[in-house]
C-alpha positions as CSV (number, residue, x, y, z in Angstrom):
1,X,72.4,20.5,43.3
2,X,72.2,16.9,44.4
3,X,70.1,17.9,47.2
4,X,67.8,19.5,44.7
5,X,67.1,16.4,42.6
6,X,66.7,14.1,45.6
7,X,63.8,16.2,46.9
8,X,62.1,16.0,43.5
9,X,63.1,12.0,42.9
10,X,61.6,11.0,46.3
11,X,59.0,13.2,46.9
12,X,57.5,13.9,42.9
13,X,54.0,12.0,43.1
14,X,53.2,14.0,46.8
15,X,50.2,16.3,46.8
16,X,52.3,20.0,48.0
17,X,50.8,23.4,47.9
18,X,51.5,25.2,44.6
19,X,53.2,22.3,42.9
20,X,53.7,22.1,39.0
21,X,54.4,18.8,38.8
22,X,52.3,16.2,38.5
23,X,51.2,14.6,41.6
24,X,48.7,12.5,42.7
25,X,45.4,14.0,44.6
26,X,45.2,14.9,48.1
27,X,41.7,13.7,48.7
28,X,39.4,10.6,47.9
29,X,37.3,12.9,46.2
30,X,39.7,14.5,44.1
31,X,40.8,10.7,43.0
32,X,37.4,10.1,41.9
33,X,37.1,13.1,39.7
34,X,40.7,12.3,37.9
35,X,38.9,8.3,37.5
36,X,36.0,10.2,36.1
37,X,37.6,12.0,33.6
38,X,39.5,9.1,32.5
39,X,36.7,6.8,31.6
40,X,34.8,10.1,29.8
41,X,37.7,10.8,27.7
42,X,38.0,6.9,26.7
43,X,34.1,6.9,25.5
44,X,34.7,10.0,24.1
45,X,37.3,8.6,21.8
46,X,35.3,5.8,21.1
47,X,32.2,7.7,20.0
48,X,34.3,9.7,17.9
49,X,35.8,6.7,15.9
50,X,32.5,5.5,15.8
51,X,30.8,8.7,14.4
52,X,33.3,9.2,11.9
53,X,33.4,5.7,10.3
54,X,29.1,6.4,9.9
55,X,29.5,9.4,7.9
56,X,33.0,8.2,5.9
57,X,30.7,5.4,4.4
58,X,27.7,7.6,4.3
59,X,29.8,9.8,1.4
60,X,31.4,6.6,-0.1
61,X,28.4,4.3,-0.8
62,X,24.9,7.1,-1.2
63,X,27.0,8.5,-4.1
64,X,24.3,9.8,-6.8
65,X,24.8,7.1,-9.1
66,X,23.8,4.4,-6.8
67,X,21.2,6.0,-4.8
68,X,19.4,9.3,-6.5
69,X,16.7,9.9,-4.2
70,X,18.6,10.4,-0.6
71,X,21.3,12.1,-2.9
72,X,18.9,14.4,-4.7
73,X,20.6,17.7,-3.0
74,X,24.3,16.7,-4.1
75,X,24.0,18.3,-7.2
76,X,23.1,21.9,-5.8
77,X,24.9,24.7,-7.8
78,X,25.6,22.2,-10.7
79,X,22.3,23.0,-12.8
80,X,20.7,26.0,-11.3
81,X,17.0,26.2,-12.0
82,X,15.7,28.1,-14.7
83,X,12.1,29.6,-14.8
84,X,10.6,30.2,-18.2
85,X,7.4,32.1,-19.3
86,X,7.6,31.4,-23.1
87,X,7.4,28.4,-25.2
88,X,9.6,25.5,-25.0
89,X,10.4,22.1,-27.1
90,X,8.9,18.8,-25.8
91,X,10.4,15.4,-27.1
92,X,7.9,13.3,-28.4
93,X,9.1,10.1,-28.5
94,X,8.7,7.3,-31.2
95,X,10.7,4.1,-32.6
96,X,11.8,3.9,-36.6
97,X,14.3,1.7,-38.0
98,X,16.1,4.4,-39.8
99,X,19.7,4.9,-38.2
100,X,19.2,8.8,-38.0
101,X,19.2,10.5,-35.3
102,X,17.6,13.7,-36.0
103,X,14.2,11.3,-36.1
104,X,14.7,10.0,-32.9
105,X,12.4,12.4,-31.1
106,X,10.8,15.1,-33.3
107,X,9.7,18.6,-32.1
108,X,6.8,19.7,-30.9
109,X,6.1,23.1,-30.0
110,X,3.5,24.0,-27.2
111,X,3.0,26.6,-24.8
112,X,3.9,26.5,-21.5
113,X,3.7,29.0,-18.7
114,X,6.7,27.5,-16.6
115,X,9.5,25.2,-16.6
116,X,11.4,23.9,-13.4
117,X,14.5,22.5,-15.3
118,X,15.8,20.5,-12.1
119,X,12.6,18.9,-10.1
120,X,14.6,18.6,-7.2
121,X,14.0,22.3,-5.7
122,X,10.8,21.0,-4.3
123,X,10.8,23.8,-1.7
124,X,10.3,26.5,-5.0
125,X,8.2,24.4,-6.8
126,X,5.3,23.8,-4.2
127,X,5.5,27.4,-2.9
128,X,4.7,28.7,-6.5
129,X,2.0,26.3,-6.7
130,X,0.5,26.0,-3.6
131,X,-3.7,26.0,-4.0
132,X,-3.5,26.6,-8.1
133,X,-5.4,24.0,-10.1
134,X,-4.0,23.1,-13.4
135,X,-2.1,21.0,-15.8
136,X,1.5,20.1,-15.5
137,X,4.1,17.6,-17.3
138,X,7.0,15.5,-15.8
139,X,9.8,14.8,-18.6
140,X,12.3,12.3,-17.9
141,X,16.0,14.4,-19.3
142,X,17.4,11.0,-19.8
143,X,14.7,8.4,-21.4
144,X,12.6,11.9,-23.3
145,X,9.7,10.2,-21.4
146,X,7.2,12.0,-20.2
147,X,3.5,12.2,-17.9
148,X,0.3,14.4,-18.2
149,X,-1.6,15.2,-15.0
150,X,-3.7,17.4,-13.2
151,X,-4.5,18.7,-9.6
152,X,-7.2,20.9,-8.0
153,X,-3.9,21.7,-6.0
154,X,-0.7,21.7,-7.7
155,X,1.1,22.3,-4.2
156,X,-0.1,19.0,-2.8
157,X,0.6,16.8,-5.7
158,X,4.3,18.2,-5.8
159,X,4.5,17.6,-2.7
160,X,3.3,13.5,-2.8
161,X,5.4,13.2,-5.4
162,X,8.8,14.3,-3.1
163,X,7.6,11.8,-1.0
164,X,9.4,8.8,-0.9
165,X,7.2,6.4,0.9
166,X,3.8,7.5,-1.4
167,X,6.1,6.6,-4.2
168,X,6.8,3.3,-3.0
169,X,3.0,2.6,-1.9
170,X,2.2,3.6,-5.8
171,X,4.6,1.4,-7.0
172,X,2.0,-0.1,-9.7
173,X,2.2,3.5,-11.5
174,X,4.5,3.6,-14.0
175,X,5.5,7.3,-12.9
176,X,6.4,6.5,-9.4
177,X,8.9,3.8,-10.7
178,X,10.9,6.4,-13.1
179,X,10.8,8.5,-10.5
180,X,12.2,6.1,-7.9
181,X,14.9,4.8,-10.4
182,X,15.9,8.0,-12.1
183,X,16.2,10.5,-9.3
184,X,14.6,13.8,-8.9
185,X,17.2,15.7,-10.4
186,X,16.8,13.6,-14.2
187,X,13.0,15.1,-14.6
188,X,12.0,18.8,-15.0
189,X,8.6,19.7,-13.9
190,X,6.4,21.9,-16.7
191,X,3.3,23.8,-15.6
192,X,1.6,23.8,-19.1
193,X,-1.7,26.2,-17.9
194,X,-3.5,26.9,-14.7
195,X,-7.3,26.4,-15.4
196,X,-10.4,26.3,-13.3
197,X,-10.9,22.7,-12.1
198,X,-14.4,22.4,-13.4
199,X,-12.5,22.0,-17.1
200,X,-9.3,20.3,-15.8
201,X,-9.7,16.6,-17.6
202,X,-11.3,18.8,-21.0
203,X,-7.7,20.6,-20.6
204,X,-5.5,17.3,-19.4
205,X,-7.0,15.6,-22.5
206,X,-6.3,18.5,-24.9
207,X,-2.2,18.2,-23.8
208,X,-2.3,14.4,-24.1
209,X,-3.7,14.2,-27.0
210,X,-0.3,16.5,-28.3
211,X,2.2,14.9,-26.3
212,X,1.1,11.7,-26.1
213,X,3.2,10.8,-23.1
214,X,4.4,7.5,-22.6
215,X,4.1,7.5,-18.7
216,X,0.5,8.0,-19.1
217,X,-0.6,4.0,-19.0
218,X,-4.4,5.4,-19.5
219,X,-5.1,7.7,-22.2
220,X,-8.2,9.4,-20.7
221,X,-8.3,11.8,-18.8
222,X,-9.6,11.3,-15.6
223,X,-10.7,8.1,-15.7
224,X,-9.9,4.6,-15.9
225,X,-12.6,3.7,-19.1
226,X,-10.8,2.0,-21.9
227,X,-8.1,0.8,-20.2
228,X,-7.6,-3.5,-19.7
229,X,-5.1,-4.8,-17.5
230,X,-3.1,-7.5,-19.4
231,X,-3.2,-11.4,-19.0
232,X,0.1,-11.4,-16.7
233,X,-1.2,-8.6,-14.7
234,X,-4.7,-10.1,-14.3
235,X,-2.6,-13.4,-12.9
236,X,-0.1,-11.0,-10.7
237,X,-2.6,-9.5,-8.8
238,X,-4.7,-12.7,-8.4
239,X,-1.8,-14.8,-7.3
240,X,-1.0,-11.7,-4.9
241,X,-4.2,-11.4,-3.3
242,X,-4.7,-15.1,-2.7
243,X,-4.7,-16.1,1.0
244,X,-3.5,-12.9,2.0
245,X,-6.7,-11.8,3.7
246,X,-8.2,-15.1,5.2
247,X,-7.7,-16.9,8.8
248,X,-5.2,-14.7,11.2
249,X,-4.6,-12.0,8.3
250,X,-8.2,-11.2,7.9
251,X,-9.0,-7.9,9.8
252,X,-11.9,-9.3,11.6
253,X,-10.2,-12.4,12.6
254,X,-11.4,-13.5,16.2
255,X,-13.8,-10.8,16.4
256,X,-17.4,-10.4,15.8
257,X,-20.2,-8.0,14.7
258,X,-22.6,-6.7,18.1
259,X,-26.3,-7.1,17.9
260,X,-26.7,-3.3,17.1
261,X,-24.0,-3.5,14.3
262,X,-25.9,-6.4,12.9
263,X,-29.3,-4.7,12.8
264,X,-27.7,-1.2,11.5
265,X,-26.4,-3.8,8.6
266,X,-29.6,-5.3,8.0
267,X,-31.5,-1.9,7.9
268,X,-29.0,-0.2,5.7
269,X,-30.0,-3.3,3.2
270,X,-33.8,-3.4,3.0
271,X,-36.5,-1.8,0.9
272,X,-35.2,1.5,-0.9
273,X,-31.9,1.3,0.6
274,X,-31.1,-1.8,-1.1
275,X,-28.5,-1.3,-4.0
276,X,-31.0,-3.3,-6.4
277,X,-34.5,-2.1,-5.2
278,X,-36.2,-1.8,-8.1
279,X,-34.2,-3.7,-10.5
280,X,-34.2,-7.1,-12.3
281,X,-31.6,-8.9,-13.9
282,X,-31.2,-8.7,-17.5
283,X,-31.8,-11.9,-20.0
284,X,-28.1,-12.2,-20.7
285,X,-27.1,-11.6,-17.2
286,X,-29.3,-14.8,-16.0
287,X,-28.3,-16.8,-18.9
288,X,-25.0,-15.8,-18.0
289,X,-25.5,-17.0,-14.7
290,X,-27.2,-19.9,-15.4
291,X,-24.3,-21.0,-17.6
292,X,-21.5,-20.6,-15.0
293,X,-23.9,-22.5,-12.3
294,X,-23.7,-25.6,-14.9
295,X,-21.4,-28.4,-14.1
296,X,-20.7,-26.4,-10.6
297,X,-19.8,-28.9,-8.0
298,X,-19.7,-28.3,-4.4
299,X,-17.1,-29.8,-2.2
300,X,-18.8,-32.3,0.7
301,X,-17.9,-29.8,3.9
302,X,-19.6,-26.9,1.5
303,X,-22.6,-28.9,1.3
304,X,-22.9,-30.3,4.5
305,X,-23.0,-26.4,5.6
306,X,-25.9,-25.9,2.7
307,X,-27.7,-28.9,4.3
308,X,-27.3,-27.7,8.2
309,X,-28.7,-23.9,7.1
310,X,-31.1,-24.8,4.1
311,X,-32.4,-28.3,6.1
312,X,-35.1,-29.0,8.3
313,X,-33.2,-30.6,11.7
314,X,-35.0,-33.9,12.4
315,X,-34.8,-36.0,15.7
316,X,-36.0,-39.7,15.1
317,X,-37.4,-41.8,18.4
318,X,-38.1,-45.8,19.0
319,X,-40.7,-47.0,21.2
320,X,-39.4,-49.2,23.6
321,X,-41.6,-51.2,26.1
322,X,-39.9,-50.0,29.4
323,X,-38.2,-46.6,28.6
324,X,-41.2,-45.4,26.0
325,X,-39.3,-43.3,23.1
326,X,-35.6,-43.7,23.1
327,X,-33.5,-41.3,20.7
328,X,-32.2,-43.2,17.9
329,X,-30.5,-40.7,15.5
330,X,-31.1,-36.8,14.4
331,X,-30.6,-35.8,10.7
332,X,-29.9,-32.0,9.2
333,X,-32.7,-32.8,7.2
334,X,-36.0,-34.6,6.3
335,X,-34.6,-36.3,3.2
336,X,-31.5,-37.3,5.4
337,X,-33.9,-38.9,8.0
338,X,-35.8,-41.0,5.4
339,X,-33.2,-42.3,3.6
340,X,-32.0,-44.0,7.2
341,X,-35.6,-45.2,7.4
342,X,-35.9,-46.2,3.3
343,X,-38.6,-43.6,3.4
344,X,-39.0,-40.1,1.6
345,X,-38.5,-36.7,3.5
346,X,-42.2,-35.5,2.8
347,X,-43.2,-38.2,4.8
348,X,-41.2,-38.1,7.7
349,X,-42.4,-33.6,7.6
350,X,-46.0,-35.5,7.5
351,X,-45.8,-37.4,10.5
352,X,-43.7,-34.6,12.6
353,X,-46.3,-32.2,11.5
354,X,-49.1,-34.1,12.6
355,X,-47.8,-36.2,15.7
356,X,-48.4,-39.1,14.3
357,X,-46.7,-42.4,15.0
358,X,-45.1,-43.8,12.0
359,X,-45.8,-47.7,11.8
360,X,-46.6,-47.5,15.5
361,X,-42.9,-47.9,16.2
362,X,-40.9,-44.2,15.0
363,X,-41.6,-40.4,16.6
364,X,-40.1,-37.4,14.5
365,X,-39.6,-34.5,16.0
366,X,-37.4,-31.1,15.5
367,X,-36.0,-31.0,19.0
């Protein structure tokens, strides 16, 4: 027996034939694998720590309350989606200072073909839509509020509107806000009538003139006529817009239009093709412009510009006994050269016209 644990004390960590115990490896090669597998195992653990610390805060902080949109699937199975072909109550919403709620949003009846009582079973929704022109109607399940719109393809517009990033470029339109701040699954999407889309803002202005929907910001259909921004909005955009497309962040910064581009320009501008051929101003549009050209004031590097392209470049010379004419001075403009000689600009254009010596002493020319 104590010949039996000696062998195994002493001789435990030797590479033998058949052995069971562990042992270390017989070869260089062998010894590299065993290293090998080490260090994979170690990263291994590592990425798996990693990995699951991502997706542990992934389900604690996207829960739906805080972020609706990436969550829009976690209520699956909670509100399954019902698809009506009868009519259905819309909320219209208005404000009262009576305490009662039963006048809080009053009935209306109107027809509707379908109802998609959960908007976020997009996949459904643009399927049964896909190429149909017609009018449908977002309702907000929380606020009551809702939007009348139209599309010569229904499909399409459902699918902008699951679109996260052409929500946030529309970020001026009142609907894309609600539906960036509410979530999918808060609205239901109502396909009120498919029509041909020769009639569609007839039909869109028919349902808004029911509904009245307060996403709608204008109430004609189709077009923008009768709507005015307000004051603040006016001064949002302006402030927005200033300097934001001049120097480097203009789009043709440092570059410049070819010859041919130039002349395609210029023809596109002349005779018939010229937006205004044919056309005069109005009475009140040039006493309107004539008024806001009053008291207008130029600033000095604006009308030194004016002067160099509107001028007539003038060189002055002095006859001197041994050099003949010597340069003495070059103006933008006539009047700018007689006022250095306490002379008027027609004269000076008189004497450069003609060649003519002025007082047998000054030369003007234009080179």
């Amino acid at each position: 027996m104590f010949n039996i644990f000696s062998f195994l004390t002493n001789h435990c960590d030797a590479p033998r034939a058949w052995g069971v115990y562990f042992q270390d490896s017989a070869s260089p090669q062998m010894e590299a694998l065993v290293e090998l597998h080490d260090n994979i195992m170690f990263y291994l653990v590592i990425i798996l720590f990693g990995v699951g610390w991502i997706i542990l805060s992934v389900i604690r902080n996207y829960v739906n309350d805080k972020s609706p949109i990436s969550n829009k699937y976690l209520n699956h199975g909670k509100r399954v989606p019902i698809q009506k072909y009868s009519n259905y109550i819309i909320h219209k919403k208005y404000y009262s200072t009576s305490s009662s709620s039963d006048n809080k949003h009053p009935q209306i009846k109107v027809n509707a073909i379908k109802l998609y009582e959960n908007a976020s079973v997009k996949k459904q929704i643009i399927d049964e839509n896909k190429n149909k022109s017609g009018i449908y109607l977002l309702t907000n399940l929380l606020t009551k509020d809702q939007y009348v719109g139209q599309s010569i393809d229904l499909g399409k517009r459902f699918t902008k509107y699951f679109t996260l990033s052409y929500l946030k470029n529309r970020n001026s339109l009142v609907i894309s806000r609600a539906l960036i701040k509410y979530g999918y699954a808060n609205f239901s999407i109502s396909i009120l009538e498919y029509c041909d889309k020769d009639i569609l803002n007839e039909r869109e202005q028919y349902h808004m003139d029911i509904i009245k929907p307060v996403y709608n910001a204008l109430k004609i259909a189709g077009s923008s006529w009768g709507y005015k921004h307000t004051q603040e909005s006016k001064d949002k955009r302006s402030l927005n817009s200033k300097g934001k497309f001049t120097g480097a962040n203009s789009p043709l910064y440092g570059t410049t239009h070819t010859e041919q581009t130039k002349e395609l320009m210029s023809s596109m501008r002349k005779g018939q093709e010229n937006y205004f051929y044919g056309k005069t101003h109005t009475s009140e549009t040039k006493e309107l412009m004539k008024q806001k050209a009053i008291g207008r004031k130029h600033l000095p590097s604006t009308l030194e510009k004016m002067s160099k392209v509107r001028g007539n470049p003038v060189n002055i010379y002095e006859i001197c006994n041994s050099e003949g004419f010597k340069l003495i001075g070059n103006f933008i403009s006539a009047r700018r050269a007689g006022l250095f000689l306490g002379i008027s600009g027609s004269t000076v254009i008189r004497y450069m016209h003609s060649g003519e010596i002025f007082k047998d002493r000054y030369k003007f020319s234009s080179k």
